[in-house]
Structure formats: structure tokens, C-alpha cells
C-alpha positions in Angstrom: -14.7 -4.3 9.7 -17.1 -6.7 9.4 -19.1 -4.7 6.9 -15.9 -4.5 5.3 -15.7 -7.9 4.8 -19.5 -8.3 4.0 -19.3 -5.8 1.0 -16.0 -7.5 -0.6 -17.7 -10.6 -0.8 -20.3 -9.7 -3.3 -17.8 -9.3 -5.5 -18.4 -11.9 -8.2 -21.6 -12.8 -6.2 -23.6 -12.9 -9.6 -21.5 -15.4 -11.1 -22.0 -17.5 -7.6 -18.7 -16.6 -7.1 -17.5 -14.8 -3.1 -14.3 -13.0 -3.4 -12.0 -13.6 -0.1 -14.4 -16.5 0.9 -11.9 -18.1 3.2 -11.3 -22.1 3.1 -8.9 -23.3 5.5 -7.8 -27.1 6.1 -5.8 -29.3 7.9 -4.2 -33.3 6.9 -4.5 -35.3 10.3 -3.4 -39.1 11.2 -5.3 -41.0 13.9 -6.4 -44.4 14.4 -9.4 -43.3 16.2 -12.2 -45.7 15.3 -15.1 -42.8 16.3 -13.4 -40.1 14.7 -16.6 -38.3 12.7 -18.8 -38.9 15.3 -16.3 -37.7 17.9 -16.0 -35.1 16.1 -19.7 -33.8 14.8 -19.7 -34.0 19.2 -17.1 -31.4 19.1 -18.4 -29.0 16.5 -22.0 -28.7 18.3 -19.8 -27.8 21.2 -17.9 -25.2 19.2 -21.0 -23.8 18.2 -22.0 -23.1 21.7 -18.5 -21.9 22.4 -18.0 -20.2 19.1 -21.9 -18.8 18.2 -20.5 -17.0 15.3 -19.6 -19.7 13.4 -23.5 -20.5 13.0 -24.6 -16.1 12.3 -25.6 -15.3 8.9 -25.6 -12.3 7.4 -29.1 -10.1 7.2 -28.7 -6.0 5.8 -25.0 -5.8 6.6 -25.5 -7.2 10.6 -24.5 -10.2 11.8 -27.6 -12.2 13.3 -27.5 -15.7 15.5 -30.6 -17.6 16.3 -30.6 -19.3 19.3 -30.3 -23.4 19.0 -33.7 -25.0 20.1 -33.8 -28.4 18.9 -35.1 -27.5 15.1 -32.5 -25.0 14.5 -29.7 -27.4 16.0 -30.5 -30.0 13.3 -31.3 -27.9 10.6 -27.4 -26.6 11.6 -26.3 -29.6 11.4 -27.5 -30.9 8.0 -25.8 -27.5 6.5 -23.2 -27.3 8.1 -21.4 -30.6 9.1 -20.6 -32.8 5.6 -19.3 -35.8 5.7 -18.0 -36.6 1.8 -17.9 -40.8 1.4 -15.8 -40.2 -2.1 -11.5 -40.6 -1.8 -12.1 -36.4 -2.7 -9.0 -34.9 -1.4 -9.1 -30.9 0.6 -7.5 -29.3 -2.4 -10.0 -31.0 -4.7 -12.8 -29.8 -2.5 -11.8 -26.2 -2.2 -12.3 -25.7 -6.0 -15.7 -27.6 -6.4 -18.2 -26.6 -2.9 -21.3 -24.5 -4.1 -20.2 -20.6 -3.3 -21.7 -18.4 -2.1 -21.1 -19.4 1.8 -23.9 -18.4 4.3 -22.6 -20.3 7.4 -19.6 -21.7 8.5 -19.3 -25.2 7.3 -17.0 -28.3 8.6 -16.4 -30.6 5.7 -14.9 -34.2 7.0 -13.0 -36.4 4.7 -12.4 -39.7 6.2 -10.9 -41.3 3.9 -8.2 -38.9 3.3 -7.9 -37.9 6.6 -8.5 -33.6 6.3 -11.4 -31.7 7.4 -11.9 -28.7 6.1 -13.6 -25.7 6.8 -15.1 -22.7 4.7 -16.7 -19.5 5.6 -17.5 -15.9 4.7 -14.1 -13.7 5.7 -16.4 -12.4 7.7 -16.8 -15.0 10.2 -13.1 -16.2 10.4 -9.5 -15.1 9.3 -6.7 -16.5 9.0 -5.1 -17.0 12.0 -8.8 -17.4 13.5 -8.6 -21.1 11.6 -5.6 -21.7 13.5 -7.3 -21.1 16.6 -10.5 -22.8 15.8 -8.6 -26.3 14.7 -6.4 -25.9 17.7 -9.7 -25.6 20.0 -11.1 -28.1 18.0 -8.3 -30.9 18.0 -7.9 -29.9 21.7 -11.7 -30.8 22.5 -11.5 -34.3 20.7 -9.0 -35.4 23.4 -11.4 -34.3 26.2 -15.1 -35.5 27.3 -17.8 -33.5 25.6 -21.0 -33.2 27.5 -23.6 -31.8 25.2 -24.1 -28.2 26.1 -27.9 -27.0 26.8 -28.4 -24.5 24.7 -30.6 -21.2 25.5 -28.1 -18.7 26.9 -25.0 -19.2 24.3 -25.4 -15.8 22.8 -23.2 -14.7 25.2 -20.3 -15.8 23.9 -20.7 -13.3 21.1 -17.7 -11.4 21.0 -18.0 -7.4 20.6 -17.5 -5.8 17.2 -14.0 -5.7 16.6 -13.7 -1.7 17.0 -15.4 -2.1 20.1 -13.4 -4.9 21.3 -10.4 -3.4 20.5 -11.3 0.0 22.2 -10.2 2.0 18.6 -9.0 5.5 19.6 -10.6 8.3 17.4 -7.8 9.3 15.1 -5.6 12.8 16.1 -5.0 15.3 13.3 -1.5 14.6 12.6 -2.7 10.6 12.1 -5.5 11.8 9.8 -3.3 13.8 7.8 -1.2 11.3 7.5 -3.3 8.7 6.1 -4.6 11.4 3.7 -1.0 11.6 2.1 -0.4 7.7 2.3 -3.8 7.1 0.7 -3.1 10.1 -2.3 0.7 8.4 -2.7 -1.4 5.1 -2.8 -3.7 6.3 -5.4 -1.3 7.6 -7.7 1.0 4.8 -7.7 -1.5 3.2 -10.0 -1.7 1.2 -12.3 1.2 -0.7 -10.5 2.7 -3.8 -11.6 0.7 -6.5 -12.7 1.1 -10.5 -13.0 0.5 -11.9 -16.8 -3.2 -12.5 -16.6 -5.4 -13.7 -19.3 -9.0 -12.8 -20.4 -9.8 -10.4 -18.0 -12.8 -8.9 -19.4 -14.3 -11.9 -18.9 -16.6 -13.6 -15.9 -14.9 -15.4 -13.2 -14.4 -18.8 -13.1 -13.4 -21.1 -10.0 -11.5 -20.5 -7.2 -8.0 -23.0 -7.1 -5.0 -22.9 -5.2 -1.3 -23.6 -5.4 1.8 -23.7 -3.3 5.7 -23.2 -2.6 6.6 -25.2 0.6 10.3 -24.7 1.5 12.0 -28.0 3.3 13.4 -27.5 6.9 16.3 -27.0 6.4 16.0 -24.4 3.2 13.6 -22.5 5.9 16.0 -22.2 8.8 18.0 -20.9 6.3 16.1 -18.0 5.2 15.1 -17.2 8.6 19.0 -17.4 9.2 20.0 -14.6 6.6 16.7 -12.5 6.9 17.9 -12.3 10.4 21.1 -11.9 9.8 20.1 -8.6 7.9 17.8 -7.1 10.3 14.8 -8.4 8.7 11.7 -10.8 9.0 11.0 -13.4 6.9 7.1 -11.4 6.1 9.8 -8.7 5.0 12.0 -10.6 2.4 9.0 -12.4 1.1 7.2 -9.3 0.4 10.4 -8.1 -1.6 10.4 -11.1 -3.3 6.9 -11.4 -4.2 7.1 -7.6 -5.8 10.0 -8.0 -7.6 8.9 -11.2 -9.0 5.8 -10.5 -10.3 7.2 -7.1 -12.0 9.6 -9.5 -13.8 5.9 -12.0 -14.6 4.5 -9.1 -15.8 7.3 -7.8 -18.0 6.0 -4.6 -15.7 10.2 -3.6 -15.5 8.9 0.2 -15.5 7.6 0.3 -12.2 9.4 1.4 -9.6 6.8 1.7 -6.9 4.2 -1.3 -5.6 0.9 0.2 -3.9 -0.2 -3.0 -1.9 -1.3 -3.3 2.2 0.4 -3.8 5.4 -1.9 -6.3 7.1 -1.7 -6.8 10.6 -2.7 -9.3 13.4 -4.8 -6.9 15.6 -5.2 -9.6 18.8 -3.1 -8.2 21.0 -5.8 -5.0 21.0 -8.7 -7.2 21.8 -6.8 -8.7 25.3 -8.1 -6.4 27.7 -11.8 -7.0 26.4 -11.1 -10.5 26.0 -8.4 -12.2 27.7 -9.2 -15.4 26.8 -7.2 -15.5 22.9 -9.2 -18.9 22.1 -12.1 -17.1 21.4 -10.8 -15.0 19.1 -11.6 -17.1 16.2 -13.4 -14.5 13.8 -11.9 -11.6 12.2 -9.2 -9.1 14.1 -7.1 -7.9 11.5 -6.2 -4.4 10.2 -4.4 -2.8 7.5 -2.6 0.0 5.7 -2.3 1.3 2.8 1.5 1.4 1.9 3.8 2.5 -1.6 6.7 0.4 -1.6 9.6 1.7 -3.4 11.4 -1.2 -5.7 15.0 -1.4 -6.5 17.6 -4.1 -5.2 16.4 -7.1 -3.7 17.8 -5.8 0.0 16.7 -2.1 -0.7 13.2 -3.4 -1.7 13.0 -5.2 1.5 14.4 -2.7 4.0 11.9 -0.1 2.4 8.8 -3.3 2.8 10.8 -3.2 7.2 10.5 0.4 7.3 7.1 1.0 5.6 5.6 -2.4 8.1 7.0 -1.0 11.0 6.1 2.4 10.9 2.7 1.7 9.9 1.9 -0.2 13.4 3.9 2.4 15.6 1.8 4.5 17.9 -1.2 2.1 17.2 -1.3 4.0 13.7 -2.8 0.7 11.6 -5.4 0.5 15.0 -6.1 3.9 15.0 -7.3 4.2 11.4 -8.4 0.7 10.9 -12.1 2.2 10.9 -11.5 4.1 8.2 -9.2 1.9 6.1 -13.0 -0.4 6.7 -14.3 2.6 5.0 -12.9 3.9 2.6 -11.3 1.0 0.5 -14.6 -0.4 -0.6 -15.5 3.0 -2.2 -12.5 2.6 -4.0 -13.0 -0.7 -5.1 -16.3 0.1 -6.5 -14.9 1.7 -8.7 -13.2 -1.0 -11.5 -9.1 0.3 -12.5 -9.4 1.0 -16.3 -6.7 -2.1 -16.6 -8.0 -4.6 -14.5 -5.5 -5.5 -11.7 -3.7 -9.0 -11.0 -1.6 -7.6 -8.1 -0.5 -9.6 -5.8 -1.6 -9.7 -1.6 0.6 -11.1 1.0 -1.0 -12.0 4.4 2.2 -13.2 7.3 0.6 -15.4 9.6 4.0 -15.8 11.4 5.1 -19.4 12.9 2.5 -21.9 12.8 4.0 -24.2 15.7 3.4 -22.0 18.7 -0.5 -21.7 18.4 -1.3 -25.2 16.3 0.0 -28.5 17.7 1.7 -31.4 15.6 -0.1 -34.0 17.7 -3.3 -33.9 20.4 -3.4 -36.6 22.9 -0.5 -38.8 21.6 0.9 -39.5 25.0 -2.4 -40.7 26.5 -3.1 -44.4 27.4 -4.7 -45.2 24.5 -2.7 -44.3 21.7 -5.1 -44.9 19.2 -7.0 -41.6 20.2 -4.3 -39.4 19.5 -3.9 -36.9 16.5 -1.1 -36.1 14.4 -1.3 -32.5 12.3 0.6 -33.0 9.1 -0.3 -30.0 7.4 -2.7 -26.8 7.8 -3.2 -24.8 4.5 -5.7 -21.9 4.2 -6.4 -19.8 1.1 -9.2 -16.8 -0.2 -11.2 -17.1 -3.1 -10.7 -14.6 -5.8 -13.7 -13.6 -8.0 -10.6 -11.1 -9.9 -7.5 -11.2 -11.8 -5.8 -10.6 -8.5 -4.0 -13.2 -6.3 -3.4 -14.1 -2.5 -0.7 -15.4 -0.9 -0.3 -16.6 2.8 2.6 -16.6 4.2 3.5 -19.3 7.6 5.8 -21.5 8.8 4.0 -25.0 10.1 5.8 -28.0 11.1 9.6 -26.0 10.3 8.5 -25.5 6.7 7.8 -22.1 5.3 4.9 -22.0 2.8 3.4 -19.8 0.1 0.1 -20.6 -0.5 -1.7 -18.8 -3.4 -5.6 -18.5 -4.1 -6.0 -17.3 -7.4 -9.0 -17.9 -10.4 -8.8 -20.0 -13.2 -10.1 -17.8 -15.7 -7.4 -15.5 -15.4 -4.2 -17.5 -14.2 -3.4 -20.8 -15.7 -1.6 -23.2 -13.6 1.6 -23.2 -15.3 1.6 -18.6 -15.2 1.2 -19.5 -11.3 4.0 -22.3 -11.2 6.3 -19.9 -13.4 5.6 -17.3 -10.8 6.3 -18.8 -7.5 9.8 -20.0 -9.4 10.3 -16.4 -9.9 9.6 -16.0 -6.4 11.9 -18.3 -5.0 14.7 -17.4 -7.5 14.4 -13.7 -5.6 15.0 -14.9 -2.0 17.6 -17.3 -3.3 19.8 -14.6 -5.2 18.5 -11.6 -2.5 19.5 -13.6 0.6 22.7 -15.6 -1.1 21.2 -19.3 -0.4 20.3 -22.6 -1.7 16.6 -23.8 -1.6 15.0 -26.3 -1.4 11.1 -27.1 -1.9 8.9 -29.9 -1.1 6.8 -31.5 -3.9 2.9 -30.2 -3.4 
């Protein structure tokens, strides 16, 4: 996997461009008068509990060099930024020199966010989640300086390792041999409206749909209601949307992935789940079949669920790591603006709204008011995250601006919510961005 990762993010490289170059943030309040030196304490700490956040890449491996006193600082001048400027996270994200060698913590005191940025490689989604909860969780307690020398051996496995990967049976391989040909010949597939495509990519920018509480409980009411998840209507929606943004009406069929959370594999080599910051993921390659709104998204249930049964998506995550890249190397004669959904689930279990708000000192405490992570796109393509955070359901879309115009993306996330609203038979509301 993480060779996976390493080869997808040359794409674009010679434009200084790293595709899926993941940028993840969070919008804090706190009256803590030592907040950036508090927390420059807490990220030399996470590097001795997380090393991989300071490895770099060298001929495909991941390498860490131990932190005497020269390498700490050196670290530290690349890796910990304070910006003095009112810059805001979003405004950030689309200016911070690509490509990404190390993990870096990017502070803005003024507004209040830090963000992070790193190769896929080192982090995932929901691997941000656990690193700002670790982190926001540290600021509230005493940090001795750890003495560095032996913190190597908080390097976590490779993932196939860590997850103990069966060797696939017959019947699995055969399998993923007909999902894969069924995959293949699905394309082209539906496409978004994209514009100059032939050309060379430009920057990275994000967007989002945040849905209010209330419009949120009630999609999670009536995807329940119907036997699904909300990852399963969204999905739906997000096909059937972008068919109609494409004016792509003659497909019936959308060749995407399943991706899946693969954490719950790594517990028996790693019981502790705060360490699993970097990534654990795995996916599939699945055909959905598009028709009604409710058919669409029974078919997205059906195709999600059977794909992680029997450790299936596990089994053949090695060579799903594989075999994709070979067939990315290889540009579609059309280039692609297809759309990727990644569920991360609900937010509020695993990242807290405030840290340390019911100590003594009030002043010390931290408030979360948002978390937003996205993936740089050096194509036509775009990503969208999918979470809940704070009661609010959000679609957050990465996308480049030499292919997708602001007002394309707005038009499609309309689109978007116009499907759940007439699929699930409710009322929606959304929350200015």
C-alpha cells in the first residue's frame, strides 16, 4: 500500500503538483495565552510517538533518521510553520509549495486553525482524526520533552503485515478477475463537465456542502428508515448527479471504488488504535448499476457490503496496491473527471468538540469548531469526503482549478443535494461555507 500511495503521487509531480497529497485542518477557540508554544511542545512529542510523521521517502521505502539534536531542529524549521498573516486554512491549502516531503503542522494564530499536510502516504483520512485528537489531547496534559535515541520503535509494521493479509483462495481470485474485467469495460463512464483537459494542472482548491443539524438527522432518519447508510445514499446521489453535470444521461453503469477503513484488521498487531495515524485503508473495485435514486443506492448497499464480506476487500487489498497503478499508467483516451467518495463515518466519537474545558483554568481549554480534510488532484478528477462532525454532515470536494471552475463545482454539489432531497423525500438545509 504504501508504494501504492508513493507511485500515485507523482502524478502531476513535474508541474510541482502531488496528486492525493492530503491536507487536513481543524478551526479551534481557546484563550490559551501559550498556545504555539504549547503546542510546537506537543508536536516534538508526536514525533517521538508518531516517528512517521518525520520519514521521507527514498526508492519507494519509507526511511526515519533518528533525532539527535541537529536533525530535531532542522525538523523543526521544516516542519512546524507558524504564518503571522490573517491567511485563513482554506486559503493556505491552495498556496503551500507541493510537492510534500515530510509531514508538516502549519499554525495560524490569528485565525485560530492549524493545519496539517502530508504525502497520502504518511496519513489518511481518518488518521488526521486521530492525530488532532492525540494532539488536542496532549495540549491538556504536561509534556516532558522525550529523549530521543530509541523512538524508532514506535514504527508501526507495513500495513499488510500489520493487518496479517491472508493470501487470496481461488474462488477470491477469480472473483476479483471478473470484478476488475466488468470494471474495465464499464469505461469511459460518466464524467463531470470539465474544461481544458489537455492541458497542465493547475492548483489544488476545495469546496463544500455542509448540511445543518437538523437537515442531517434527517437524512440519517430516512436512509435508515430504508435499510441504508448515509455513505450509501450519498454515493447514489453523487453518481446520479454528476451523470446529469455531465449531460452523460447514456450511462447506466458507474466503475468507481469501495474504500474501506481497514483498522479493525490491524487490532491484534496493534491494540492501541491511537497509533494508527498513517494509512490503513483498502479498496475495491466495484460497477454500480444506475437507475432510480433508491435502486441506485440499494445496488451502491449491496455492491459495499459484499465487497467487505469474508475479508474479501482485506484479502485482495495487496493486489488492488498492485494492479491499479498499472492501470493508471496508462492515460483513458478521454481524460476522466469522475468522481471518488471516501465515508469517514461520524466524526464525534473519535474527535472531541472541546479538550480540557472543565478544568480549573478555563482559559486552557479547546473548543473544535470544525475539522475539514481534502486530496489534491493533479487530474480532471474530483474527491469527495464524506463525515458527520459536530451533528453536521459534510461534502468536502478537492478538485483543480484548471479543469473545474468554482461555479461547475457549486452547480454540482446543488445537483447533489437536489438527489438526496427528491431520493429520500426531505427538505434540506445547508450551512453557508
Amino acid at each position: 500500500m504504501e508504494s501504492f500511495f508513493t507511485s500515485i503521487h507523482t502524478l502531476g509531480s513535474q508541474y510541482n503538483c502531488q496528486h492525493w497529497a492530503v491536507s487536513t485542518g481543524i478551526k479551534i477557540r481557546t484563550e490559551r495565552a501559550t498556545f504555539t508554544e504549547d503546542l510546537k511542545s506537543v508536536w516534538i512529542a508526536l514525533r517521538y510517538r508518531h516517528p512517521i510523521l518525520a520519514t521521507q521517502f527514498e526508492e519507494g521505502k519509507l526511511v526515519y533518521n533518528t533525532a539527535d539534536e541537529i536533525e530535531l531542529k532542522q525538523w523543526l524549521n521544516e516542519t512546524f510553520i507558524v504564518h503571522p498573516s490573517n491567511m485563513t486554512g482554506s486559503e493556505l491549502y491552495g498556496t503551500t509549495p507541493r510537492p510534500l516531503k515530510r509531514v508538516i503542522c502549519n499554525i495560524l494564530p490569528h485565525t485560530q486553525e492549524i493545519v496539517i499536510q502530508a504525502m497520502h502516504a504518511h496519513l489518511d483520512g481518518l488518521g488526521s482524526v486521530t492525530l488532532f485528537d492525540n494532539l488536542l489531547s496532549m495540549l491538556n496534559k504536561p509534556q516532558q520533552a522525550p529523549i530521543f535515541g530509541d523512538e524508532a520503535k514506535n514504527l508501526l509494521a507495513p500495513f499488510a503485515s500489520l493487518a496479517r493479509i491472508p493470501a487470496p483462495t481461488p474462488k477470491q481470485q477469480a472473483r476479483w478477475d471478473r470484478s476488475l474485467n466488468t470494471w474495465l469495460n464499464a469505461h469511459p463512464t460518466l464524467r463531470l463537465a470539465a474544461t481544458n483537459t489537455e492541458d497542465i494542472p493547475g492548483r489544488s482548491r476545495m469546496h463544500s456542502l455542509t448540511f445543518t443539524e437538523a437537515s442531517t438527522a434527517r437524512i440519517v432518519g430516512a436512509s435508515r428508515e430504508l435499510g441504508l447508510t448515509v455513505t450509501h445514499t450519498a454515493q447514489a446521489a453523487i453518481a446520479l448527479a454528476s451523470r446529469i453535470h455531465g449531460g452523460n444521461t447514456e450511462h447506466n453503469t458507474f466503475p468507481t471504488f469501495a474504500i474501506y477503513n481497514a483498522r479493525e484488521y490491524c487490532t491484534d498487531s496493534c491494540p492501541d488504535a491511537s497509533a494508527l495515524v498513517g494509512p490503513h485503508v483498502m479498496a475495491s473495485p466495484v460497477t454500480l448499476k444506475l437507475d432510480s435514486f433508491l435502486t441506485t443506492a440499494y445496488g451502491v448497499r449491496d455492491a459495499f457490503v459484499s465487497n467487505r464480506a469474508d475479508k474479501y476487500a482485506l484479502t485482495m487489498a495487496p493486489t488492488f496496491f498492485t494492479t491499479i497503478p498499472q492501470i493508471l499508467a496508462t492515460p483513458p483516451p478521454i481524460p476522466a473527471a469522475e468522481p471518488l467518495l471516501s465515508s469517514f463515518g461520524n466524526l464525534d466519537g473519535r474527535l472531541r468538540r472541546s479538550y480540557g474545558a472543565d478544568e480549573t483554568d478555563g482559559k486552557k481549554g479547546i473548543h473544535v469548531d470544525d475539522f475539514w480534510c481534502t486530496l489534491d488532484e493533479a487530474t480532471p478528477d474530483i474527491y469527495v469526503g464524506l463525515w458527520t462532525f459536530r451533528g453536521r454532515l459534510r461534502l468536502q470536494i478537492g478538485y483543480n482549478e484548471r479543469y473545474h471552475e468554482r461555479g461547475s463545482v457549486e452547480r454540482w454539489l446543488g445537483l447533489v443535494r437536489g438527489e438526496l432531497e427528491a431520493g429520500l423525500a426531505v427538505k434540506l438545509e445547508v450551512e453557508e461555507e
